[in-house]
NUTOR-353512 format. One record per residue: residue number from 1; z negated, y negated, x of N, C-alpha, C in turn. Coordinates in Angstrom, 1 decimal, always signed. Last residue first. Layout:
N
seq: NUM, n_z: Z, n_y: Y, n_x: X, ca_z: Z, ca_y: Y, ca_x: X, c_z: Z, c_y: Y, c_x: X
...
//
This chain:
66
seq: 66, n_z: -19.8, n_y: +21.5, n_x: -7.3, ca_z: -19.9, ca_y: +21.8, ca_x: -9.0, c_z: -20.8, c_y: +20.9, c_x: -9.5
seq: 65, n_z: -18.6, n_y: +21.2, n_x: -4.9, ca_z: -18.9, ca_y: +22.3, ca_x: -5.2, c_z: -19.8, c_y: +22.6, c_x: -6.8
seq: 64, n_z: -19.1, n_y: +18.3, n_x: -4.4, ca_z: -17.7, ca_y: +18.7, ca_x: -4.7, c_z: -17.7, c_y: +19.9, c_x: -5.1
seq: 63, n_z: -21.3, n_y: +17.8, n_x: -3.2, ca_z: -21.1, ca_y: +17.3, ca_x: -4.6, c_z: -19.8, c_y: +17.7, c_x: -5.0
seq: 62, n_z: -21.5, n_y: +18.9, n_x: -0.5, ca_z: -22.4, ca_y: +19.5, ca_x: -1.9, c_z: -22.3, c_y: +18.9, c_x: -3.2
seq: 61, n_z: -19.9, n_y: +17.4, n_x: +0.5, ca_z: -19.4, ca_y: +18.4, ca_x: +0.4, c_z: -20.1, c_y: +19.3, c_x: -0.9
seq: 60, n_z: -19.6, n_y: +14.0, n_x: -0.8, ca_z: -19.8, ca_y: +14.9, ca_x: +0.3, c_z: -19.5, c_y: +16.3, c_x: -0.3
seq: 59, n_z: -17.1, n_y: +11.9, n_x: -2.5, ca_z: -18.4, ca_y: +12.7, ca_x: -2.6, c_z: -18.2, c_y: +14.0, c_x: -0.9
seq: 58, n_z: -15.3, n_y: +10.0, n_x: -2.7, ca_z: -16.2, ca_y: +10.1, ca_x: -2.6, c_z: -17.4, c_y: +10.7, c_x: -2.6
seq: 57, n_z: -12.5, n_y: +11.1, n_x: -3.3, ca_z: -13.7, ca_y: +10.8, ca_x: -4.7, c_z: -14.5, c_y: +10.6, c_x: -4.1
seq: 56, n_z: -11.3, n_y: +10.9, n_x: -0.9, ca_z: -10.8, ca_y: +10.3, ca_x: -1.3, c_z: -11.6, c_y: +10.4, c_x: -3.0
seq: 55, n_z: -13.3, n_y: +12.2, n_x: +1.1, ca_z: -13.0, ca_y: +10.7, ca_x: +1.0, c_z: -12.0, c_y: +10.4, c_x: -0.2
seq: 54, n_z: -15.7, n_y: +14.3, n_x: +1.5, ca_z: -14.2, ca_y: +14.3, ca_x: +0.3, c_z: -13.7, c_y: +12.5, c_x: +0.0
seq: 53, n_z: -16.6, n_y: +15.4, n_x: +4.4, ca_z: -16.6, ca_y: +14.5, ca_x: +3.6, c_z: -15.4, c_y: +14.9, c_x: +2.8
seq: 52, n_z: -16.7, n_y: +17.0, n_x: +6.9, ca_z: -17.7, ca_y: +17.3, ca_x: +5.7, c_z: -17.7, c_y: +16.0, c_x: +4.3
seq: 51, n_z: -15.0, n_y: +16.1, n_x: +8.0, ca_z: -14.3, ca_y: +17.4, ca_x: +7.3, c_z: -15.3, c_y: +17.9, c_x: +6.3
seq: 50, n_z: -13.7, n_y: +12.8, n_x: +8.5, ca_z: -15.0, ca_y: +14.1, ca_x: +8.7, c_z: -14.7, c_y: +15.1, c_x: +8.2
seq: 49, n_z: -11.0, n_y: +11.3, n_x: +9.3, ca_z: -12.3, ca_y: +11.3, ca_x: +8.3, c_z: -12.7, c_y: +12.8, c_x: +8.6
seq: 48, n_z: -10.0, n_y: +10.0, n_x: +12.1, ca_z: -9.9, ca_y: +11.2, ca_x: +10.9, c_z: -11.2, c_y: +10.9, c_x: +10.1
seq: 47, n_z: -10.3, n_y: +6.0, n_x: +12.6, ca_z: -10.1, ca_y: +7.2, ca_x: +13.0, c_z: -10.2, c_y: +8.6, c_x: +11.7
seq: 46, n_z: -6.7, n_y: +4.0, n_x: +11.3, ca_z: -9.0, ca_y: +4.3, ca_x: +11.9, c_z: -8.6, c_y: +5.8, c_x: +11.8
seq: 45, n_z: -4.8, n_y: +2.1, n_x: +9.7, ca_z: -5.2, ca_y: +2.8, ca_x: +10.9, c_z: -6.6, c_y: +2.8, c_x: +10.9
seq: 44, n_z: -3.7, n_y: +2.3, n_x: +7.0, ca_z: -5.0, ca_y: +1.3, ca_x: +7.7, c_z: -4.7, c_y: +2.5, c_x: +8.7
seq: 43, n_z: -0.6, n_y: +2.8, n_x: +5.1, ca_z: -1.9, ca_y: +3.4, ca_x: +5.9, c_z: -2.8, c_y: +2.4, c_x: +6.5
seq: 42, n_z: +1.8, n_y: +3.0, n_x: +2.7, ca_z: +1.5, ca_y: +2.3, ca_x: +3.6, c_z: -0.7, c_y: +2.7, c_x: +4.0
seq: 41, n_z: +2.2, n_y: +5.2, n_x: +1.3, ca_z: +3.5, ca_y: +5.0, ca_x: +2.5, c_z: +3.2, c_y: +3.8, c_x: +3.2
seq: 40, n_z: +0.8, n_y: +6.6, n_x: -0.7, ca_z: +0.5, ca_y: +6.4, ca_x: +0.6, c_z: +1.6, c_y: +6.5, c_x: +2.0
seq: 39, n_z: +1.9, n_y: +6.2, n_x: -3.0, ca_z: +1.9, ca_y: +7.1, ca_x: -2.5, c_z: +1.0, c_y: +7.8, c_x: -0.9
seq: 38, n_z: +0.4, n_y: +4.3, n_x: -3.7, ca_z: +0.0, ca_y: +4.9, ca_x: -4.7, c_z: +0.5, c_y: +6.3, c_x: -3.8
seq: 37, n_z: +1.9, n_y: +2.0, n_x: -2.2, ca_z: +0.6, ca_y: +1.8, ca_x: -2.3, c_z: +0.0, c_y: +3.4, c_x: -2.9
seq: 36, n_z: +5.0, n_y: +2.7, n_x: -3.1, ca_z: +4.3, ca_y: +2.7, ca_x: -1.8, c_z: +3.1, c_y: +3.0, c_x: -1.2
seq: 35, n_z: +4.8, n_y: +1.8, n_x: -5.3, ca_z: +4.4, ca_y: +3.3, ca_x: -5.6, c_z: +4.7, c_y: +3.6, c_x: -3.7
seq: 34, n_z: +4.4, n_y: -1.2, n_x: -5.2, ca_z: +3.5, ca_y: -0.1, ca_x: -5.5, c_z: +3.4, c_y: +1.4, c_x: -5.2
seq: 33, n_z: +7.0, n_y: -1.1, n_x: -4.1, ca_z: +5.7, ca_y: -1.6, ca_x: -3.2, c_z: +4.5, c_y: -0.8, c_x: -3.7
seq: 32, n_z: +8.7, n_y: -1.0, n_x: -6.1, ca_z: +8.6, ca_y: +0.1, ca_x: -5.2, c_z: +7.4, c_y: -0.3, c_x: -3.7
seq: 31, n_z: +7.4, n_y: -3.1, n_x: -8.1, ca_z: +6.8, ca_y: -1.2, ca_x: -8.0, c_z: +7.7, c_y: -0.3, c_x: -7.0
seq: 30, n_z: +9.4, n_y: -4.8, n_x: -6.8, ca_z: +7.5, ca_y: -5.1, ca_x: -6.8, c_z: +6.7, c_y: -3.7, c_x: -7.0
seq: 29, n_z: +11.6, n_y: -4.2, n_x: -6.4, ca_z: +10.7, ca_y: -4.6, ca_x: -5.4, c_z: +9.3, c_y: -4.2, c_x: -5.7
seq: 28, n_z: +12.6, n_y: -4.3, n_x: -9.6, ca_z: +12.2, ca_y: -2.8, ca_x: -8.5, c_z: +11.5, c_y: -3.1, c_x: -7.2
seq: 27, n_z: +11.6, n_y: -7.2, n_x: -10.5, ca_z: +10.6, ca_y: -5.7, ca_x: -10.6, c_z: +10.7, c_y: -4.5, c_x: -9.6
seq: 26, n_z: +12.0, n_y: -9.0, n_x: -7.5, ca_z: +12.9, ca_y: -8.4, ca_x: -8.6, c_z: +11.6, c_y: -7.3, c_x: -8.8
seq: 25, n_z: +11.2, n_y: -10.0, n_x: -4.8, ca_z: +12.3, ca_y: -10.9, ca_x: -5.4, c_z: +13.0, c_y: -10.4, c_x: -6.4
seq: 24, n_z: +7.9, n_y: -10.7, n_x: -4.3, ca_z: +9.3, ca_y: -10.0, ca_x: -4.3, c_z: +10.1, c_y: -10.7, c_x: -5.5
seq: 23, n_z: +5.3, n_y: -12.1, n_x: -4.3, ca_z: +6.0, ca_y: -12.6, ca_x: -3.5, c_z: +7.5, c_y: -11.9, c_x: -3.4
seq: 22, n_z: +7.1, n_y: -12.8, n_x: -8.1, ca_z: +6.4, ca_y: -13.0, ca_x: -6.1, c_z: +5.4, c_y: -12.4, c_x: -5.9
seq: 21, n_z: +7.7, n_y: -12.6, n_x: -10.0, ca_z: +7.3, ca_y: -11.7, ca_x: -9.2, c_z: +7.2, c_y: -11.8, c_x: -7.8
seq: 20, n_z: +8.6, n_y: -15.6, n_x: -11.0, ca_z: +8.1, ca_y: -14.1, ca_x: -12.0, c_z: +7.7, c_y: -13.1, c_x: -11.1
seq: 19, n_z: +10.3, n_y: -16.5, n_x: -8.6, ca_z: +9.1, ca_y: -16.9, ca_x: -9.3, c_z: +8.3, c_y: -15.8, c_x: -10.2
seq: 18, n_z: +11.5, n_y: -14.2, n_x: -6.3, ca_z: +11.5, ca_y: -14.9, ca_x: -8.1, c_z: +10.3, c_y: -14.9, c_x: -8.2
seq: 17, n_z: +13.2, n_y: -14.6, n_x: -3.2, ca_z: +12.1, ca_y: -14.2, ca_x: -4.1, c_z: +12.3, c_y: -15.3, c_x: -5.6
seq: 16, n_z: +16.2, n_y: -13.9, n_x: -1.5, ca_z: +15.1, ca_y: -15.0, ca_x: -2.2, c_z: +14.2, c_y: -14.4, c_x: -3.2
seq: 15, n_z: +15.6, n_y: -10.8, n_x: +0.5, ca_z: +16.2, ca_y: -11.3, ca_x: -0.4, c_z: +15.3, c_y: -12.7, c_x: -1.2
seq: 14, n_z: +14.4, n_y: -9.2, n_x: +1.9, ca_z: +14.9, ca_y: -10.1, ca_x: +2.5, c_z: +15.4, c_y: -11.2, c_x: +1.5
seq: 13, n_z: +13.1, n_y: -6.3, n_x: +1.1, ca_z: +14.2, ca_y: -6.6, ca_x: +1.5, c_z: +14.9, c_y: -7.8, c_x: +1.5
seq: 12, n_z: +10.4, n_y: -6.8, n_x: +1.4, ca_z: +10.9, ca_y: -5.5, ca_x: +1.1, c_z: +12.2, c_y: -5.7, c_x: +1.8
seq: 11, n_z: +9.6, n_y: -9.3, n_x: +0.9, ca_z: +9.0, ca_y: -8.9, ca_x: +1.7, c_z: +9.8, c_y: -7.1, c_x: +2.4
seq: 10, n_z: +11.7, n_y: -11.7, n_x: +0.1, ca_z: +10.9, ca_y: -10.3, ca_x: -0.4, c_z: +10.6, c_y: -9.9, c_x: +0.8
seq: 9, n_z: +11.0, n_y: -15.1, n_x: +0.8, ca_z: +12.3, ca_y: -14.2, ca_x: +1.1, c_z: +11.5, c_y: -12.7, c_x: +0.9
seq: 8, n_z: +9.3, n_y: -17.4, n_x: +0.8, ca_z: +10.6, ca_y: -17.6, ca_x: +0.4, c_z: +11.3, c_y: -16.4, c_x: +0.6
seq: 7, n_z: +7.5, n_y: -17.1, n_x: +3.4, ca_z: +6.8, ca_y: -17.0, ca_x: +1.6, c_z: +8.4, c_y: -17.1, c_x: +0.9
seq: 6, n_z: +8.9, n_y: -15.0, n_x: +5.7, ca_z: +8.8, ca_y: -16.1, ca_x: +5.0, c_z: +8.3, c_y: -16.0, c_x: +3.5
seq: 5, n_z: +6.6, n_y: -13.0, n_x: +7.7, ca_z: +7.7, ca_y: -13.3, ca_x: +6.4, c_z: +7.6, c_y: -14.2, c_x: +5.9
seq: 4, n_z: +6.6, n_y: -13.9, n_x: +11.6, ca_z: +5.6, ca_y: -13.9, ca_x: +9.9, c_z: +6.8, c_y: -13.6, c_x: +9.0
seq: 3, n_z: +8.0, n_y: -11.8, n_x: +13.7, ca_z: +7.8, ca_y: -13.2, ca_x: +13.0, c_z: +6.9, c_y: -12.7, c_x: +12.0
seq: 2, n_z: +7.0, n_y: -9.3, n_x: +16.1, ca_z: +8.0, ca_y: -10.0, ca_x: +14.9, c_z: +7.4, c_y: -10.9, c_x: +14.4
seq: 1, n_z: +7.6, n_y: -9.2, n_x: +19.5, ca_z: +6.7, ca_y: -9.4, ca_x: +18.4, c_z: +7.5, c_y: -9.9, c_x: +17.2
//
């Protein structure tokens, strides 16, 4: 089992963290977390979404057709 991350060390890459951008320890940390987030390089496990659904605008199938 892996340990907690220390509040003291980027979460990305280990390194002491900056006050100015905690909990990482430099801008490229912090937007390559983002564009992590934005890419979808980080997931929630659960089951497939529906095929009658448009999850990612929220709309069902009859709303997506005009």
């Amino acid at each position: 089992m892996s340990r907690p991350a220390s509040r003291n060390h980027c979460p990305l890459c280990s390194a002491p963290t900056d006050p100015a951008h905690r909990p990482f320890c430099s801008r490229g940390c912090r937007d390559r977390d983002m564009l992590n987030w934005m890419g979808e390089g980080y997931r929630i496990p659960g089951p497939a979404a529906s095929s009658d659904e448009n999850v990612e605008t929220g709309l069902d199938r009859h709303d997506s057709h005009g």
